[in-house]
PDBQT receptor file of N, H, CA, C and O in Angstrom, charges set to zero:
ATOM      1  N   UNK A   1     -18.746   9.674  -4.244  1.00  0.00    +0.000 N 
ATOM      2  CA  UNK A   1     -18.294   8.515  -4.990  1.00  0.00    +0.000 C 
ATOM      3  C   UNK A   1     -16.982   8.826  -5.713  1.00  0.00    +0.000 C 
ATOM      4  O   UNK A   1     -16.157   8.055  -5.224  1.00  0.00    +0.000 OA
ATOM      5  N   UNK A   2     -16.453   9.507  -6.548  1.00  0.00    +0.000 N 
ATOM      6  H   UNK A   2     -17.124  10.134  -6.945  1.00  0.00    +0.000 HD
ATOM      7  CA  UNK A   2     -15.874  10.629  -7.275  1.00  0.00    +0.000 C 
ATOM      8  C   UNK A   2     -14.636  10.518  -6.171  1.00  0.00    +0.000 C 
ATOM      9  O   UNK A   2     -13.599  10.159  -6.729  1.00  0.00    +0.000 OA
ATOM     10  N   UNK A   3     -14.483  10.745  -4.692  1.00  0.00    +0.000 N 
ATOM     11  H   UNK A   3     -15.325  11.036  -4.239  1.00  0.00    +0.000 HD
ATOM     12  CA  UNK A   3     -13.729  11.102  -4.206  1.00  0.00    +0.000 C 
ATOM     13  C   UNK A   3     -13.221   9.355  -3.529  1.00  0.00    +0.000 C 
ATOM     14  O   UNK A   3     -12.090   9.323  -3.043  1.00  0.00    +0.000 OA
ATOM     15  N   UNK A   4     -13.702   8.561  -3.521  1.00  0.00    +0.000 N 
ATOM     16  H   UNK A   4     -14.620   8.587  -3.916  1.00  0.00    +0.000 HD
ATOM     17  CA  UNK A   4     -13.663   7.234  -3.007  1.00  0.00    +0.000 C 
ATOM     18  C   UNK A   4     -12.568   6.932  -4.231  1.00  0.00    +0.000 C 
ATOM     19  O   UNK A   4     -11.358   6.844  -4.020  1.00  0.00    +0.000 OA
ATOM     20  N   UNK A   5     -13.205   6.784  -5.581  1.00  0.00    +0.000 N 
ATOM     21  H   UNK A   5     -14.188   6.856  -5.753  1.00  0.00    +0.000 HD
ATOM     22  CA  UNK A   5     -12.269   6.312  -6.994  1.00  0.00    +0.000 C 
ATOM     23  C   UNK A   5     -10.900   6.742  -6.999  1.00  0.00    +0.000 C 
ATOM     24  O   UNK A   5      -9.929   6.070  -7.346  1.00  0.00    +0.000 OA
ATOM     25  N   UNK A   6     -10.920   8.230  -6.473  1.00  0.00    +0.000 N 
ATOM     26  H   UNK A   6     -11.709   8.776  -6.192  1.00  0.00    +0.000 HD
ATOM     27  CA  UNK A   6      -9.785   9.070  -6.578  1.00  0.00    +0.000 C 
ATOM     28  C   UNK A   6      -8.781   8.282  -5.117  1.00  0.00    +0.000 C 
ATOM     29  O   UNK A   6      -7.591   7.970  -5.088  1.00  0.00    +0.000 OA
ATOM     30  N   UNK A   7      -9.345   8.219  -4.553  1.00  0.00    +0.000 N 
ATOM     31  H   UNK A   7     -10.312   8.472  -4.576  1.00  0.00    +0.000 HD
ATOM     32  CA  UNK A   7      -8.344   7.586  -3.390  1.00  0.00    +0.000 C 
ATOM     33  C   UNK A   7      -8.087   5.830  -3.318  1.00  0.00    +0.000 C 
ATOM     34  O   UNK A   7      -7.352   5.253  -2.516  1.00  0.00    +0.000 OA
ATOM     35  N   UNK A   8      -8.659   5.401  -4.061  1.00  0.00    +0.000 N 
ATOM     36  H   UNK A   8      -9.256   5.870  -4.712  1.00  0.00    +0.000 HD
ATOM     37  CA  UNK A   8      -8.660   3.653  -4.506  1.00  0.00    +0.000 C 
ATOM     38  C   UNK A   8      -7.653   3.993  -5.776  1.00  0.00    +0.000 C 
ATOM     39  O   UNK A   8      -7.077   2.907  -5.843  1.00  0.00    +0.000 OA
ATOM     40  N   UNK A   9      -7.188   4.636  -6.613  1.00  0.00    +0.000 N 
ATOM     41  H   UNK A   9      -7.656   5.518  -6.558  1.00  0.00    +0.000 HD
ATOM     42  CA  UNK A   9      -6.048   4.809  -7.613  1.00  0.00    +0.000 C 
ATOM     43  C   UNK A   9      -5.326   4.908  -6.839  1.00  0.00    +0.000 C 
ATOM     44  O   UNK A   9      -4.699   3.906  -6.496  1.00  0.00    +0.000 OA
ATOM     45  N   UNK A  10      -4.984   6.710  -5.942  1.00  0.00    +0.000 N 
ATOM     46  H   UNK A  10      -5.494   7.525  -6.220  1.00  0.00    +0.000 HD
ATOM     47  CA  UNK A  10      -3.964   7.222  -5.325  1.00  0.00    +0.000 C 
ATOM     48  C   UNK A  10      -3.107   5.637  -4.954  1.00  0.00    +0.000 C 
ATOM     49  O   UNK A  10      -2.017   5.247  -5.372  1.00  0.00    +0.000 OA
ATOM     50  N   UNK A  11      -4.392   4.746  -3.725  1.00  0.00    +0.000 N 
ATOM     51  H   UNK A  11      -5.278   5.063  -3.385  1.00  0.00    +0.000 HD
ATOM     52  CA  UNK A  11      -3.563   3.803  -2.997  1.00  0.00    +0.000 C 
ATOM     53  C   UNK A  11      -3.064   2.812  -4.019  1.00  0.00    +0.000 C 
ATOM     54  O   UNK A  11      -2.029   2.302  -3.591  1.00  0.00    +0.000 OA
ATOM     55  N   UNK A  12      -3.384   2.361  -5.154  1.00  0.00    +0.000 N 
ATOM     56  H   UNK A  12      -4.226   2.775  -5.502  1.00  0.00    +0.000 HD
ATOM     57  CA  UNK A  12      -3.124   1.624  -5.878  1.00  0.00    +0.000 C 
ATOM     58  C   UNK A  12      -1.794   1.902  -6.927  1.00  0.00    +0.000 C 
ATOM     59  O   UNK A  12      -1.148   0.957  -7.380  1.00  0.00    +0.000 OA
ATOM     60  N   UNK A  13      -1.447   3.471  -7.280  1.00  0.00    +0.000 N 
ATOM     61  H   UNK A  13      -1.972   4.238  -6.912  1.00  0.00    +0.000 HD
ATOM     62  CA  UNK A  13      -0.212   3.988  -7.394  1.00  0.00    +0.000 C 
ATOM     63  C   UNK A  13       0.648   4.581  -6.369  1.00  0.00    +0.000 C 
ATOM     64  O   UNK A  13       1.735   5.053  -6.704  1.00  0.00    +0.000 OA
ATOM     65  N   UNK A  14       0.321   4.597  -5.344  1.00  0.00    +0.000 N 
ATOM     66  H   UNK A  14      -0.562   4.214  -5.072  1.00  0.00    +0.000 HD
ATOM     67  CA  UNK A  14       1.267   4.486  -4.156  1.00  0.00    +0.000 C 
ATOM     68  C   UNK A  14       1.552   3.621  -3.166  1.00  0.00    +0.000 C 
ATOM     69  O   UNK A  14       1.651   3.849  -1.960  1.00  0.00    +0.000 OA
ATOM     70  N   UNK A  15       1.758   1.961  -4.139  1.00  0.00    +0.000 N 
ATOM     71  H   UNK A  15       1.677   1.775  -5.119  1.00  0.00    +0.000 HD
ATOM     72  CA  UNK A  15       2.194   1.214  -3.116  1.00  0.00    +0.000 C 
ATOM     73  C   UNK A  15       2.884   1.342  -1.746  1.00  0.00    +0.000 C 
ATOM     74  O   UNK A  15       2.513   1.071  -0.604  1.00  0.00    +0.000 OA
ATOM     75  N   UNK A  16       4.178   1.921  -2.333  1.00  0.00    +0.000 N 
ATOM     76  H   UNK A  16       4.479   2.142  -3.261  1.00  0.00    +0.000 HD
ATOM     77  CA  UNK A  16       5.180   2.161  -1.161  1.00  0.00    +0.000 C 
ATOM     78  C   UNK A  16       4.596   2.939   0.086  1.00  0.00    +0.000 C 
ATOM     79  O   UNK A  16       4.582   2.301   1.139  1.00  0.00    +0.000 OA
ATOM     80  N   UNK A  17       4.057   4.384   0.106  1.00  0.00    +0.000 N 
ATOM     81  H   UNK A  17       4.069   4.902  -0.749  1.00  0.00    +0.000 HD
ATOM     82  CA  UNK A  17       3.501   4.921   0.666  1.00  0.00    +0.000 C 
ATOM     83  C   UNK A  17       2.463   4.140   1.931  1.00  0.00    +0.000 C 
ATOM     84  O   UNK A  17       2.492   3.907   3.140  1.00  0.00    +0.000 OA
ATOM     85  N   UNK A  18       1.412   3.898   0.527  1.00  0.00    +0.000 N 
ATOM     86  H   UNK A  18       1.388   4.087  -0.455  1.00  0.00    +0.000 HD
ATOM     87  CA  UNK A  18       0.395   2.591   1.832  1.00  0.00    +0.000 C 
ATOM     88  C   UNK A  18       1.346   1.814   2.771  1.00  0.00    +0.000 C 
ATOM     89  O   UNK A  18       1.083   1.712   3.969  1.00  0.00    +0.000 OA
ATOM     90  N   UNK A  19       2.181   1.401   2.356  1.00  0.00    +0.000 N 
ATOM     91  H   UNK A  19       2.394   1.484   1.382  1.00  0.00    +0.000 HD
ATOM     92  CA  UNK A  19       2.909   0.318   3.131  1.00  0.00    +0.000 C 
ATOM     93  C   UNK A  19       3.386   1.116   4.588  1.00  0.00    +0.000 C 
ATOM     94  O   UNK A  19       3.213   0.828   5.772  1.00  0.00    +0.000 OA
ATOM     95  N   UNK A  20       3.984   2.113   3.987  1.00  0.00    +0.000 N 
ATOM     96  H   UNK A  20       4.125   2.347   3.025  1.00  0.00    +0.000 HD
ATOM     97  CA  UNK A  20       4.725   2.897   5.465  1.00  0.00    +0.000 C 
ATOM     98  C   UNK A  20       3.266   3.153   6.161  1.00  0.00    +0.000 C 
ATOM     99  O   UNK A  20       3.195   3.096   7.389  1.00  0.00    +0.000 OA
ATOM    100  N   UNK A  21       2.207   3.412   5.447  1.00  0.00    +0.000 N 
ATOM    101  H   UNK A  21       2.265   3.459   4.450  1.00  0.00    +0.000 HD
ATOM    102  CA  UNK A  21       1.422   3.921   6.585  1.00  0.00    +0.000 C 
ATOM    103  C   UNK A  21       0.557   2.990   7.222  1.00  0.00    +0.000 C 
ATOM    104  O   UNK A  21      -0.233   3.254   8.128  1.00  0.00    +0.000 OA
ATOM    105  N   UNK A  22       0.763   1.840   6.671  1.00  0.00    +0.000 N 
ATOM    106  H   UNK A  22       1.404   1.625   5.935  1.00  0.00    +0.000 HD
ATOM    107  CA  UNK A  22      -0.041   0.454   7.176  1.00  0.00    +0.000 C 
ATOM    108  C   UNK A  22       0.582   0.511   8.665  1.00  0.00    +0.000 C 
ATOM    109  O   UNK A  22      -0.005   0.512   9.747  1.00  0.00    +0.000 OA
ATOM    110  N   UNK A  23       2.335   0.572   8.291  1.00  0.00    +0.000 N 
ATOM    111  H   UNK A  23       2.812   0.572   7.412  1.00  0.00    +0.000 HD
ATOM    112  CA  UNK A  23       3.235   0.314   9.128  1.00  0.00    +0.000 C 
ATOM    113  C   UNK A  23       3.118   0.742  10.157  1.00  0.00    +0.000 C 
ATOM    114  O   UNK A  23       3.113   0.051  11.176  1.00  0.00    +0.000 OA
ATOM    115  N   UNK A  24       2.968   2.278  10.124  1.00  0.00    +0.000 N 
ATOM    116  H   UNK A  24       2.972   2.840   9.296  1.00  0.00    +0.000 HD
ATOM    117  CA  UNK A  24       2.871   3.471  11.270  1.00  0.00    +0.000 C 
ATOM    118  C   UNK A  24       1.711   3.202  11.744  1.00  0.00    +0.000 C 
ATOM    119  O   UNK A  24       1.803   2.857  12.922  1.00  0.00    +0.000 OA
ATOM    120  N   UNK A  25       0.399   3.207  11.258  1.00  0.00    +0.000 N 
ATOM    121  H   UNK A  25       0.324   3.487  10.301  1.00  0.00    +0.000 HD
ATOM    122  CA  UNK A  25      -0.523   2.700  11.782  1.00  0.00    +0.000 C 
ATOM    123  C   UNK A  25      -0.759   1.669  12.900  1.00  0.00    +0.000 C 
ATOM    124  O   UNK A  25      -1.264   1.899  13.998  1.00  0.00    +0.000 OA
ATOM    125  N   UNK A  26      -0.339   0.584  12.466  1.00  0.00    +0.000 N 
ATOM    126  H   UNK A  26       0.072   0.398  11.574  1.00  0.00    +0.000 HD
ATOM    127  CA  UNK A  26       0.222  -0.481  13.429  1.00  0.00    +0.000 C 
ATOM    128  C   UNK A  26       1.206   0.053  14.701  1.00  0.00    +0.000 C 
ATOM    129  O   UNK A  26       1.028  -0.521  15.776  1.00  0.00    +0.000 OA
ATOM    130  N   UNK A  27       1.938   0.813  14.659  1.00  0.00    +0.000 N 
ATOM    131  H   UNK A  27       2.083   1.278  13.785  1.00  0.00    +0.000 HD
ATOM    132  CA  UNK A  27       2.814   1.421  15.443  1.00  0.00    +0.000 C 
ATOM    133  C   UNK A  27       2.182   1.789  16.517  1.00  0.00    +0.000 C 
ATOM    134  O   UNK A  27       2.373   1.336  17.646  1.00  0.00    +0.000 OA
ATOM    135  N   UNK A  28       1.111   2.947  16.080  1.00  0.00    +0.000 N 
ATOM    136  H   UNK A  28       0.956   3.315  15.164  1.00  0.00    +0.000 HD
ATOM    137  CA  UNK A  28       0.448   3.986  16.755  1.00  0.00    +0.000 C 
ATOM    138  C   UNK A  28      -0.709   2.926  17.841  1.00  0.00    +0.000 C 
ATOM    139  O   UNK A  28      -0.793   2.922  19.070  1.00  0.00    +0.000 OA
ATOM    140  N   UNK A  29      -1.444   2.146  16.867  1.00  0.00    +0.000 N 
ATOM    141  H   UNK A  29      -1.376   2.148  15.869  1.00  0.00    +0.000 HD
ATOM    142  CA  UNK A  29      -2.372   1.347  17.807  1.00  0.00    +0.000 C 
ATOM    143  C   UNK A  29      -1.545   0.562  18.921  1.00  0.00    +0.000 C 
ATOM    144  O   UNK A  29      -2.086   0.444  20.021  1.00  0.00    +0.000 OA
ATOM    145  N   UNK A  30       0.200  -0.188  18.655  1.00  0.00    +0.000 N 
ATOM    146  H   UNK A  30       0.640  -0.092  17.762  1.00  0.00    +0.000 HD
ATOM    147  CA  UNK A  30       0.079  -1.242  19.498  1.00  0.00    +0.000 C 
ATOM    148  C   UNK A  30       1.196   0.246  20.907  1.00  0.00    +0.000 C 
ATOM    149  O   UNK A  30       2.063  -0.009  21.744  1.00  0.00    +0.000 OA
ATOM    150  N   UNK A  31       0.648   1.438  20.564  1.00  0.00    +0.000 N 
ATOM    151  H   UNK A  31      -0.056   1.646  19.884  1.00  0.00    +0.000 HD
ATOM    152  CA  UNK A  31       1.070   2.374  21.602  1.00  0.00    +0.000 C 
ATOM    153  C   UNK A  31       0.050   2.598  22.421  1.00  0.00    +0.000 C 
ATOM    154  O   UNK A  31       0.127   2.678  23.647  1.00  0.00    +0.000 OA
ATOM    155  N   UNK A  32      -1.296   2.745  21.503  1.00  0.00    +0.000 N 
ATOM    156  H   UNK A  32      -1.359   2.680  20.507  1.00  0.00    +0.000 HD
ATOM    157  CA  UNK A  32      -2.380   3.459  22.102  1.00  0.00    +0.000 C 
ATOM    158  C   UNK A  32      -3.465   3.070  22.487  1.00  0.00    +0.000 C 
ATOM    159  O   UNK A  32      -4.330   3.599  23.186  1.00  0.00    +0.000 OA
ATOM    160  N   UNK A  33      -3.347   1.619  21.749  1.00  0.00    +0.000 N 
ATOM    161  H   UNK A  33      -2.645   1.189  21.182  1.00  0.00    +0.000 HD
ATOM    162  CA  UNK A  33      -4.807   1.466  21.503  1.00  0.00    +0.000 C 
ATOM    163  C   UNK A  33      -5.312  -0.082  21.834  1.00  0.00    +0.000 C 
ATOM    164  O   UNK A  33      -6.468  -0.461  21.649  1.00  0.00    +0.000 OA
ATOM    165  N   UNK A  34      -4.259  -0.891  22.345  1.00  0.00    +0.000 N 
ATOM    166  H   UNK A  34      -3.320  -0.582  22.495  1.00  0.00    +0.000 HD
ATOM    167  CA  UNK A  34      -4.361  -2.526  22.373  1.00  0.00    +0.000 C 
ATOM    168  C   UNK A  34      -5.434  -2.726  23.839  1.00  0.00    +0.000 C 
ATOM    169  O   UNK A  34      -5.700  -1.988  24.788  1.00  0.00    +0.000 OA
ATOM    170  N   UNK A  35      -5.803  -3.942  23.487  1.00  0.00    +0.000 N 
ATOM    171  H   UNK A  35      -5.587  -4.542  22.716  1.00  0.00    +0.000 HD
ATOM    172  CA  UNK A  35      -6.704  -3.976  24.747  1.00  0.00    +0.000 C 
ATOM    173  C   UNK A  35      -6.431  -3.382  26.065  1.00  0.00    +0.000 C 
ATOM    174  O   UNK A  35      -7.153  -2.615  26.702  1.00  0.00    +0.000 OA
ATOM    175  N   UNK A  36      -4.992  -3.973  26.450  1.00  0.00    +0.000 N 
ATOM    176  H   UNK A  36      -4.406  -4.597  25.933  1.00  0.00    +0.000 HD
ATOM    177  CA  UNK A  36      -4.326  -3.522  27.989  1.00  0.00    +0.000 C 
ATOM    178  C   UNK A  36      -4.307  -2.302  28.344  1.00  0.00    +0.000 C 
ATOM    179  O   UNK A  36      -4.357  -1.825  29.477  1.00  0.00    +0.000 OA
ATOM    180  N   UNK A  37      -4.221  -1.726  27.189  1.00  0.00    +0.000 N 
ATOM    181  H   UNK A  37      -4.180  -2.114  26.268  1.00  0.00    +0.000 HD
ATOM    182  CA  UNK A  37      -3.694   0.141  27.413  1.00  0.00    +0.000 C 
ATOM    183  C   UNK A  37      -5.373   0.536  27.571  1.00  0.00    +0.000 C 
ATOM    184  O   UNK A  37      -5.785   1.367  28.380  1.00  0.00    +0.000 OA
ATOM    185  N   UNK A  38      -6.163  -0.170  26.709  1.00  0.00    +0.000 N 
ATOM    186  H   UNK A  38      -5.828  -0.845  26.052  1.00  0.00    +0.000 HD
ATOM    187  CA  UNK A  38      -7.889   0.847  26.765  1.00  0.00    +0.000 C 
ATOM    188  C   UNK A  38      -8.396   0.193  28.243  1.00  0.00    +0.000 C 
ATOM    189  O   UNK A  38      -9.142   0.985  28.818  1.00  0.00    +0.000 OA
ATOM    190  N   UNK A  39      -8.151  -1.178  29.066  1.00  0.00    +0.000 N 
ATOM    191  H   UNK A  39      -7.545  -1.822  28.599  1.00  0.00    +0.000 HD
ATOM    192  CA  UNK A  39      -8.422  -1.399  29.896  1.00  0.00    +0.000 C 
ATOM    193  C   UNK A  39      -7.729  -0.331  30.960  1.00  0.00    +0.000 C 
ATOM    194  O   UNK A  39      -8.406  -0.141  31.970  1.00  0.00    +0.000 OA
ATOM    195  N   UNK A  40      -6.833   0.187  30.900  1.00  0.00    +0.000 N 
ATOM    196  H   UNK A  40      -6.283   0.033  30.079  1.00  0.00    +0.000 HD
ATOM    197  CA  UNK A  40      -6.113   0.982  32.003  1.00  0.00    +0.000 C 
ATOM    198  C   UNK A  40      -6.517   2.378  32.011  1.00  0.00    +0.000 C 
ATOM    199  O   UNK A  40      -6.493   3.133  32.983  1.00  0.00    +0.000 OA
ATOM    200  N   UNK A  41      -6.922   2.664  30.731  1.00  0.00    +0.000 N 
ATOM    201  H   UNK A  41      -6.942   2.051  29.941  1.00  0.00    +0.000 HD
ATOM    202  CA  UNK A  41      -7.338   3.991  30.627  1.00  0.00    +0.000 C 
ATOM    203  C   UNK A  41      -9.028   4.221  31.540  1.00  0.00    +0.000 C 
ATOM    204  O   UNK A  41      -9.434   5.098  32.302  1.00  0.00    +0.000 OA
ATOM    205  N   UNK A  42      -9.582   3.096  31.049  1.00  0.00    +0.000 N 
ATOM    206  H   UNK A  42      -9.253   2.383  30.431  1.00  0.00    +0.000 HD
ATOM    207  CA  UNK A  42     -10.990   3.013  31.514  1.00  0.00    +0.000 C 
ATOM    208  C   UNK A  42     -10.818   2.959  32.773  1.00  0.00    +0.000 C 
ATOM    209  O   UNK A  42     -11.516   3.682  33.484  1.00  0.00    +0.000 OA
ATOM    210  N   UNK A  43     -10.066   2.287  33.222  1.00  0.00    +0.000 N 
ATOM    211  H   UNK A  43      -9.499   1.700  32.644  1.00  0.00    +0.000 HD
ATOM    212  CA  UNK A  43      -9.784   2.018  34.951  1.00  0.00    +0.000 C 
ATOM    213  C   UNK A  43      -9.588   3.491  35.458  1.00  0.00    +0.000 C 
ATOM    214  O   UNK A  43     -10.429   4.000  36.200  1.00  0.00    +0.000 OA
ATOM    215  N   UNK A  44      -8.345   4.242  35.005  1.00  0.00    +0.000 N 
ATOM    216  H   UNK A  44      -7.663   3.828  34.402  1.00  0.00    +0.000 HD
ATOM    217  CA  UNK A  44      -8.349   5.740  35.724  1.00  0.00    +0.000 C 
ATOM    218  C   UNK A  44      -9.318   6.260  35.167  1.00  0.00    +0.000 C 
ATOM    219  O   UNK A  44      -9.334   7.345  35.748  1.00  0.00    +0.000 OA
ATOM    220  N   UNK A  45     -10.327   6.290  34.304  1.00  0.00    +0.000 N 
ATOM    221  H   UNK A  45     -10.313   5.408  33.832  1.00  0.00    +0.000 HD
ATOM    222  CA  UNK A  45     -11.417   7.505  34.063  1.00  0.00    +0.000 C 
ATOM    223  C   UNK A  45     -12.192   7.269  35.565  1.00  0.00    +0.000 C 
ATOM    224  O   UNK A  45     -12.473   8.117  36.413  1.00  0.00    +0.000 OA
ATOM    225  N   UNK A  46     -12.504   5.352  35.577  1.00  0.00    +0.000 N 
ATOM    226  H   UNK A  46     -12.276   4.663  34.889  1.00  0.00    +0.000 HD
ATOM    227  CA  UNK A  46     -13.558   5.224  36.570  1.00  0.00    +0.000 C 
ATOM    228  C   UNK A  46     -12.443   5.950  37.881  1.00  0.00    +0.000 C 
ATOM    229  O   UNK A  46     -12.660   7.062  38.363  1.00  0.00    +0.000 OA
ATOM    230  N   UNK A  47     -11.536   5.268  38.197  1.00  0.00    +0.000 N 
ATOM    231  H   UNK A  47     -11.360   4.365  37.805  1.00  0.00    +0.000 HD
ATOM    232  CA  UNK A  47     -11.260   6.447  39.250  1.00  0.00    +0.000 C 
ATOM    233  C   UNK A  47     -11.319   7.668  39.583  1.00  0.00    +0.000 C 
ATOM    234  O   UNK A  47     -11.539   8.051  40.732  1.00  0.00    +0.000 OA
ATOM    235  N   UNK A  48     -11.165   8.260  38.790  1.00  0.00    +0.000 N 
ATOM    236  H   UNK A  48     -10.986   7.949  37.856  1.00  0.00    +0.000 HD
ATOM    237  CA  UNK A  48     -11.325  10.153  38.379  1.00  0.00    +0.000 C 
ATOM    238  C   UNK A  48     -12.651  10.331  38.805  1.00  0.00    +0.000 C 
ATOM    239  O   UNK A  48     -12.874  11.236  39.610  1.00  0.00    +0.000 OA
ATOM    240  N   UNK A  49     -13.583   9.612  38.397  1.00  0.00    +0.000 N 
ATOM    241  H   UNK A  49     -13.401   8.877  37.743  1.00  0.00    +0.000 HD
ATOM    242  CA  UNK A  49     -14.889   9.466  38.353  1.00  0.00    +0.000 C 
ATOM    243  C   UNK A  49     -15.182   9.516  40.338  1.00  0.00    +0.000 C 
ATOM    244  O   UNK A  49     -15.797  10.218  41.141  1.00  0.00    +0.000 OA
ATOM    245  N   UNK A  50     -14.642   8.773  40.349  1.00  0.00    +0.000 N 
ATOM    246  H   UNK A  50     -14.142   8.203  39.697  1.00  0.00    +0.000 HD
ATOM    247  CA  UNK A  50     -14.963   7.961  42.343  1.00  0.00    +0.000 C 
ATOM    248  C   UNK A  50     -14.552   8.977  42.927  1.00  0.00    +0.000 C 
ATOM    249  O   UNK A  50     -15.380   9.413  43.727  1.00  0.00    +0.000 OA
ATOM    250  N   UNK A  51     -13.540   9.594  42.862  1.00  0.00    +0.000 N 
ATOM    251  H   UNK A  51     -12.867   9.240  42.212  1.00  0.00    +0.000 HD
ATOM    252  CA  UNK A  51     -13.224  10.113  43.399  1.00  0.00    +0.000 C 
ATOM    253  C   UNK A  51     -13.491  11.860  43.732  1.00  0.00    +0.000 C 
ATOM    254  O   UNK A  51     -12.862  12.421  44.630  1.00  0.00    +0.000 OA
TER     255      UNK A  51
């Protein structure tokens, strides 16, 4: 609990910070992680798989 409080301040005095990492966050998923890209990935596992 103790460690939850401590990181609900941190984000609450490091606006700026959160923001960049909202940002990057967003970055990283629409690289890695959007439907199209997990549909393609699943597609070559099942191939790997068949083959």
């Amino acid at each position: 609990m103790q460690s939850w409080v401590e990181a609900l301040r941190w984000s609450g005095n490091h606006l700026m910070q959160m923001e960049k990492m909202g940002k990057k966050a967003r970055q990283v998923y629409q690289q890695k992680y959007t439907p199209e890209i997990n549909y393609q990935q699943m597609m070559n596992i099942y191939q790997t798989i068949l083959k």
